[in-house]
C-alpha positions as a Markdown table, in Angstrom:
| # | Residue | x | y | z |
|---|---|---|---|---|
| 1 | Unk | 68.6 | 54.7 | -37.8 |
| 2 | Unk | 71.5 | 52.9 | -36.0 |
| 3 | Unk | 75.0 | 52.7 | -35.2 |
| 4 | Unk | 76.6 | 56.6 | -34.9 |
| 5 | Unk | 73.6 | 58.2 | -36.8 |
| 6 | Unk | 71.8 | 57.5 | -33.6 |
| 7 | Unk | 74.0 | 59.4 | -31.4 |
| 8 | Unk | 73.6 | 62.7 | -33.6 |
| 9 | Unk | 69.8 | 63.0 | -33.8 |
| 10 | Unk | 67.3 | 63.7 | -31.6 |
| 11 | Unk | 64.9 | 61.4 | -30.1 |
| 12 | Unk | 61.8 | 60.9 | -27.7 |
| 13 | Unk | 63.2 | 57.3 | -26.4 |
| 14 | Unk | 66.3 | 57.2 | -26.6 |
| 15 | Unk | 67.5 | 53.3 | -25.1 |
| 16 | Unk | 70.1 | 53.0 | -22.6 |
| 17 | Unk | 72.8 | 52.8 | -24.8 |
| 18 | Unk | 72.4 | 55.7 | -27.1 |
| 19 | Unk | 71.9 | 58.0 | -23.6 |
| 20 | Unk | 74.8 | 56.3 | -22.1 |
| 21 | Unk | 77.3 | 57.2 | -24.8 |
| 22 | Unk | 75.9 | 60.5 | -25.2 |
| 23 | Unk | 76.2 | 60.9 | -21.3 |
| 24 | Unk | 79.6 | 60.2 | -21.9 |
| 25 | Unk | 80.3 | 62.7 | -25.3 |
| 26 | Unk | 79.0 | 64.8 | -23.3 |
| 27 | Unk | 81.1 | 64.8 | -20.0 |
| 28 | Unk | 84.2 | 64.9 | -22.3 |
| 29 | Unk | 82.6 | 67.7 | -24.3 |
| 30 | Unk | 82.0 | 69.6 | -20.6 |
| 31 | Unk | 84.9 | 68.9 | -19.3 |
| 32 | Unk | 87.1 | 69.9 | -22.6 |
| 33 | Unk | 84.9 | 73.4 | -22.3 |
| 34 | Unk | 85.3 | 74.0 | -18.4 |
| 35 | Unk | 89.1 | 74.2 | -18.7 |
| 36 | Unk | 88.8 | 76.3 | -21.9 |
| 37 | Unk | 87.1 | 78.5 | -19.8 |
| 38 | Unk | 89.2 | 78.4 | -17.2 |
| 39 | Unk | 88.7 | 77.6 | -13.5 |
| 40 | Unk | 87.3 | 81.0 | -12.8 |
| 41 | Unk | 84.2 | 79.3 | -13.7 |
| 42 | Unk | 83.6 | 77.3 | -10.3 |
| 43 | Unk | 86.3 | 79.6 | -8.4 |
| 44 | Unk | 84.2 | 82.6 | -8.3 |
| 45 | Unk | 80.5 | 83.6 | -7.0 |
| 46 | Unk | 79.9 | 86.2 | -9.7 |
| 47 | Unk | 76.7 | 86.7 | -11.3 |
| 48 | Unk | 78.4 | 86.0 | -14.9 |
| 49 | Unk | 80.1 | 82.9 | -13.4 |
| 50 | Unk | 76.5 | 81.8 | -11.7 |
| 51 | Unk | 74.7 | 82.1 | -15.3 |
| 52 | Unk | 77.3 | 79.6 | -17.0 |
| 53 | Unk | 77.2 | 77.3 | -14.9 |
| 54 | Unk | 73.1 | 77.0 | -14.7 |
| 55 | Unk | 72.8 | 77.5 | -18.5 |
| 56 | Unk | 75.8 | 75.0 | -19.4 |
| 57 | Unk | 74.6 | 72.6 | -17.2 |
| 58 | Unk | 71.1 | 73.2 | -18.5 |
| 59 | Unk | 72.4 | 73.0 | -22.5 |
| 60 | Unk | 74.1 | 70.1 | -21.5 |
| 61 | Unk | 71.4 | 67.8 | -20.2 |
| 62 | Unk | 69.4 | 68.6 | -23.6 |
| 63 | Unk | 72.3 | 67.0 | -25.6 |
| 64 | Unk | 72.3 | 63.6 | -23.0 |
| 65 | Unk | 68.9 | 63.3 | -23.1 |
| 66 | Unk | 68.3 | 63.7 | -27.4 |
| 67 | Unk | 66.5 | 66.9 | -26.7 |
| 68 | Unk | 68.4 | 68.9 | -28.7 |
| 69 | Unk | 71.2 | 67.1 | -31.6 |
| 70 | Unk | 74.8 | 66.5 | -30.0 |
| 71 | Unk | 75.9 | 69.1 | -32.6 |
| 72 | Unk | 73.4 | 72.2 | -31.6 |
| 73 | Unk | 74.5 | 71.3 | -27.8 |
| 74 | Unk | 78.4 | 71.4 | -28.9 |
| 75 | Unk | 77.9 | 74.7 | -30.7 |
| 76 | Unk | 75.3 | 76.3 | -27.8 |
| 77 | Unk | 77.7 | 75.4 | -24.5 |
| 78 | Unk | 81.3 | 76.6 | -26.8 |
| 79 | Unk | 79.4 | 79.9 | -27.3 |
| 80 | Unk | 78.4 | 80.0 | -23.6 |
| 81 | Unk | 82.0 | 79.8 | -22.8 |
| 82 | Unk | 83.7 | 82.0 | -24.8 |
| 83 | Unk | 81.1 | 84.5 | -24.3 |
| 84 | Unk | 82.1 | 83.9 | -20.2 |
| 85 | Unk | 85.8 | 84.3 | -21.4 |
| 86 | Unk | 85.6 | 87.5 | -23.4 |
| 87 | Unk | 83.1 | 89.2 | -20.7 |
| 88 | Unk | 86.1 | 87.9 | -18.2 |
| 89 | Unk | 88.7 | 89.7 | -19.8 |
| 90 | Unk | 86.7 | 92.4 | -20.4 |
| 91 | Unk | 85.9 | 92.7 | -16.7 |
| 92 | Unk | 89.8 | 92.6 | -16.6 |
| 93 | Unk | 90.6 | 95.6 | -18.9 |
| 94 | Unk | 87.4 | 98.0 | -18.0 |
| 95 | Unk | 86.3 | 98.8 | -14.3 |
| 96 | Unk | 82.9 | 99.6 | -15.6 |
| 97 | Unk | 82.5 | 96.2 | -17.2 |
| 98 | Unk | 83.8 | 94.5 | -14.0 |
| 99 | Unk | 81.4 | 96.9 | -12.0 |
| 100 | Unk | 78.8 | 96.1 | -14.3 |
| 101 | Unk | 79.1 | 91.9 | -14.3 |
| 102 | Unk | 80.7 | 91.6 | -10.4 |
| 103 | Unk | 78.9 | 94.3 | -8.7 |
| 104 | Unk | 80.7 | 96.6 | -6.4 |
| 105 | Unk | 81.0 | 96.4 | -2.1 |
| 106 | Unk | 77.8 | 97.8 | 0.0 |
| 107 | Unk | 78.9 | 99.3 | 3.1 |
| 108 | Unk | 76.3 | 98.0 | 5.3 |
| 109 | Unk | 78.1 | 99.4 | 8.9 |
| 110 | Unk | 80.1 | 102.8 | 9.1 |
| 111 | Unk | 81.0 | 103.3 | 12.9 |
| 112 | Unk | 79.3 | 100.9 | 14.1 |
| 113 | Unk | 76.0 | 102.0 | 13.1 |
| 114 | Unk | 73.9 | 99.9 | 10.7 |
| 115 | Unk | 73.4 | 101.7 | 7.2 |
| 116 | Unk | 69.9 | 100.7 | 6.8 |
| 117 | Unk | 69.6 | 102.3 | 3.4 |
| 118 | Unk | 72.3 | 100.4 | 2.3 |
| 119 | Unk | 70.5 | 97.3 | 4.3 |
| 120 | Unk | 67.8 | 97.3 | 2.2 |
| 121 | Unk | 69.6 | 98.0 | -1.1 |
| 122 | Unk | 71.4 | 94.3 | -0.2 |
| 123 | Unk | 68.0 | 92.9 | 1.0 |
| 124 | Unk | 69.4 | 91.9 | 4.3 |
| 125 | Unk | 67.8 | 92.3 | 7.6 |
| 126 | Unk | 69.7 | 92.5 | 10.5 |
| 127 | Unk | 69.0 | 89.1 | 11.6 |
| 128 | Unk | 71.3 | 88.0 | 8.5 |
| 129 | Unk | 73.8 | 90.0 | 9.8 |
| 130 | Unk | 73.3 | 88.0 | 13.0 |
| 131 | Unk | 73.4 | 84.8 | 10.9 |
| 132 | Unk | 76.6 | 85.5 | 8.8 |
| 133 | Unk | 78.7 | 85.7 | 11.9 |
| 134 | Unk | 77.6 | 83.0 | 13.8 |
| 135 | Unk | 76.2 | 86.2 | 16.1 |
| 136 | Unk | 75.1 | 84.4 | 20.0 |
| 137 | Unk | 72.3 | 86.0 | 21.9 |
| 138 | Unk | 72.9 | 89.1 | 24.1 |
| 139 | Unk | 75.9 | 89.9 | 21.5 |
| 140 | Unk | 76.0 | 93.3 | 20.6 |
| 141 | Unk | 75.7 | 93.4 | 16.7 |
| 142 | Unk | 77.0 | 96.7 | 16.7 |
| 143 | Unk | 80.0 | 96.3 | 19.3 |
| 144 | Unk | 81.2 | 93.7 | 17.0 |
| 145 | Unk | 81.8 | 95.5 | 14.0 |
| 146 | Unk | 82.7 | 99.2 | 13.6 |
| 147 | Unk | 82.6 | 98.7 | 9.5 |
| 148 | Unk | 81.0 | 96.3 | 7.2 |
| 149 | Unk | 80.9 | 95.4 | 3.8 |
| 150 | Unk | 79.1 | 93.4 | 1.4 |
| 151 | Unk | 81.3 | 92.3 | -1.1 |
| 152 | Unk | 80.1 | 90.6 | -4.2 |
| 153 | Unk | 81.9 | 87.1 | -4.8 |
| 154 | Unk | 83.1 | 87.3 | -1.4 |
| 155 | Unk | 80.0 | 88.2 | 1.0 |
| 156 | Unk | 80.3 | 90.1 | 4.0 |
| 157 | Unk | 83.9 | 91.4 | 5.3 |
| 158 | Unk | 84.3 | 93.1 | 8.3 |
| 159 | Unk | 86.9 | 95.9 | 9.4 |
C-alpha cells in the first residue's frame, strides 16, 4: 500500500509520515466539527458538553493513530456532534430535556443553616463548602452565607 491508500486504512505501525498527515486530517477534521457544533462545546460545564469532548477526543486519537480508518473516525466524531447539537436545542425548546441533560440548582443553605440532605445528595461535605470560598479558619461558614446553591455548569452561587 502507499501514497493516499495509506492514509485511509488502518494499521499496527504506522511510520511517521502516514501519523503525521493523519495528525493533521485530523485537527482540520476536529476543528471543522468544533465550530459546527458551536462553542457551547468548551463554554459550558454540562454533563452532555463533558461527554463530547472525552468521546471526541477519544474517536479522534483512534483515527491519528490507524486504529480505526480516517473514514469510520469522520463518520463517528460528525455523529457525536450533531447528536450534541440536537440534544442542545432540545435542551433549548423543553425544560425537561434541559433538566434532564444540565441538572437543576441544589439549595445546599436556606437561612444560613446547612441542608445536609441536600449535602449529601451533591456529595459535598462541609469542608468543600469551606474550600469553594476560599473559607479562613475561625470563619463562620454559616455567618457567611444565608443561602446557597449548587448550580450545575456554574457551581456554587451564594445569595
Amino acid at each position: 500500500m502507499n501514497g493516499i491508500e495509506a492514509l485511509w486504512e488502518t494499521d499496527e505501525q504506522l511510520g511517521p509520515l502516514p501519523m503525521a498527515v493523519r495528525a493533521l486530517v485530523m485537527f482540520l477534521v476536529a476543528l471543522i466539527l468544533l465550530r459546527i457544533g458551536g462553542i457551547r462545546i468548551f463554554g459550558q460545564k454540562s454533563a452532555l458538553d463533558n461527554v463530547i469532548v472525552i468521546m471526541l477526543g477519544a474517536v479522534m486519537a483512534r483515527g491519528v493513530v490507524g486504529a480505526s480508518t480516517l473514514q469510520a473516525t469522520f463518520i463517528a466524531a460528525t455523529i457525536m456532534i450533531l447528536t450534541n447539537r440536537i440534544l442542545a436545542w432540545l435542551s433549548c425548546k423543553s425544560e425537561m430535556v434541559n433538566k434532564l441533560i444540565k441538572g437543576y440548582p441544589i439549595n445546599l443553605i436556606e437561612a444560613g443553616e446547612i441542608k445536609w440532605e441536600a449535602m449529601k445528595k451533591a456529595n459535598l461535605s462541609e469542608s468543600d463548602l469551606k474550600k469553594a470560598y476560599a473559607w479562613k479558619p475561625g470563619r463562620k461558614i454559616l455567618r457567611r452565607w444565608r443561602r446557597l446553591f449548587l448550580r450545575p455548569m456554574v457551581g456554587l452561587v451564594s445569595f
